[in-house]
C-alpha positions as CSV (number, residue, x, y, z in Angstrom):
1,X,0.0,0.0,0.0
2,X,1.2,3.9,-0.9
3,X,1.0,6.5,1.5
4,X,-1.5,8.2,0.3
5,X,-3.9,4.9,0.5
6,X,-2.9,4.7,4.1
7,X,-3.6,8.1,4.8
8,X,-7.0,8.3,3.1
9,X,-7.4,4.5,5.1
10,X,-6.5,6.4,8.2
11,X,-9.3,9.4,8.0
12,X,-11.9,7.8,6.6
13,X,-11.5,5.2,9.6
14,X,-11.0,8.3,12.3
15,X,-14.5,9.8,10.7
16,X,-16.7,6.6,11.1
17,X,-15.4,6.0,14.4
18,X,-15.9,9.4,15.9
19,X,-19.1,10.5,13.5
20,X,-21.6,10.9,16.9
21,X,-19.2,13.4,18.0
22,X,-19.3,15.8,14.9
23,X,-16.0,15.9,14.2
24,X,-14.5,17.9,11.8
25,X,-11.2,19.7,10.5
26,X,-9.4,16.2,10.1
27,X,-6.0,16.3,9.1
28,X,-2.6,14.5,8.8
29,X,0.1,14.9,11.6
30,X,2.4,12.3,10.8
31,X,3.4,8.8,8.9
32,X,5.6,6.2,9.6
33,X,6.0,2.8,8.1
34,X,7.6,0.2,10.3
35,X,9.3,-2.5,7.6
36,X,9.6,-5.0,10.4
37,X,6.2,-5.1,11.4
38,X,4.5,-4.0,8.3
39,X,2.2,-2.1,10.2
40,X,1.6,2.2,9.3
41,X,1.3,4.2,12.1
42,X,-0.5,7.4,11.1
43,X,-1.5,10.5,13.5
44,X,-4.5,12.2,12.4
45,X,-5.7,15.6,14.1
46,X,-9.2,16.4,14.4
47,X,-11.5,19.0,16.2
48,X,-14.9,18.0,18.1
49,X,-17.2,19.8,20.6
50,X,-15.9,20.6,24.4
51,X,-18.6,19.4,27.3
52,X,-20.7,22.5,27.1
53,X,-20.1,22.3,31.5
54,X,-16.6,22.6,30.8
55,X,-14.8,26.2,31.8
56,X,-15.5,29.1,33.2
57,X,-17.1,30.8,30.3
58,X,-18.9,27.4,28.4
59,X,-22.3,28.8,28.8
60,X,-21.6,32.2,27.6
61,X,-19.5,30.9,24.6
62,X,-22.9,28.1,23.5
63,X,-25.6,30.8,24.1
64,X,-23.0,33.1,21.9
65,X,-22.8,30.2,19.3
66,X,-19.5,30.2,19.8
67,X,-18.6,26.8,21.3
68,X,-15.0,25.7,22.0
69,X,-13.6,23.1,20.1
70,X,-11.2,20.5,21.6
71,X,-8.4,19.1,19.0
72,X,-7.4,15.4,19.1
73,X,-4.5,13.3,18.0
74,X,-4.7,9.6,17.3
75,X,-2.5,7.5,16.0
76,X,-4.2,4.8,13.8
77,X,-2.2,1.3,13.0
78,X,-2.8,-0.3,9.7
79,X,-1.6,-3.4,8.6
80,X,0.0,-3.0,5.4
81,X,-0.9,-6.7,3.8
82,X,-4.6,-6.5,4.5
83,X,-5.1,-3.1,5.3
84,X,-6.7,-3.7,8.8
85,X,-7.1,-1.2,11.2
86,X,-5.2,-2.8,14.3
87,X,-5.7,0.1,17.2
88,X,-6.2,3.8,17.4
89,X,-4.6,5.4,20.8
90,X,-4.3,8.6,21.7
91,X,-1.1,10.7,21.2
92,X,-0.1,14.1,22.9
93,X,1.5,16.4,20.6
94,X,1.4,19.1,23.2
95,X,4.6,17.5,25.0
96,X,6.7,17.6,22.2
């Protein structure tokens, strides 16, 4: 498989699994290939909707229209061979 199948594998994987949330602004962080295992490794950002009780100010900002958005990293694992989506964790970009 190219990159760009195992990128378009990746999203279109990351939007079924998080549609209930109404996500949106998905994008590529990162892609690595691990020849030993055969397995991608692809981080995908995406925004979704803060708990409107979260913050100081979340009730002001949702009767503005103006809800926060919370941004998310996952890092989806694809088997290269069969194209199977293996695991999705979390990864914290913030740290690095």
């Amino acid at each position: 498989m190219q990159v760009k199948e195992a990128v378009s594998l990746a999203k279109r994987y990351i939007q079924e699994v998080f549609s209930d949330e109404k996500i949106d602004n998905i994008g590529l962080k990162e892609v690595e290939f691990d020849d030993k295992s055969n397995i991608w490794s692809i981080t995908i950002g995406f925004s979704r909707p803060c708990d409107e009780g979260a913050g100081p100010f979340a009730a002001e900002l949702a009767a503005s229209g103006m809800v926060p958005r919370r941004r998310d990293n996952k890092v989806v694992r694809i088997t290269d061979g069969d194209k199977r989506v293996i695991s999705v964790k979390n990864r914290d970009l913030t740290s690095e």
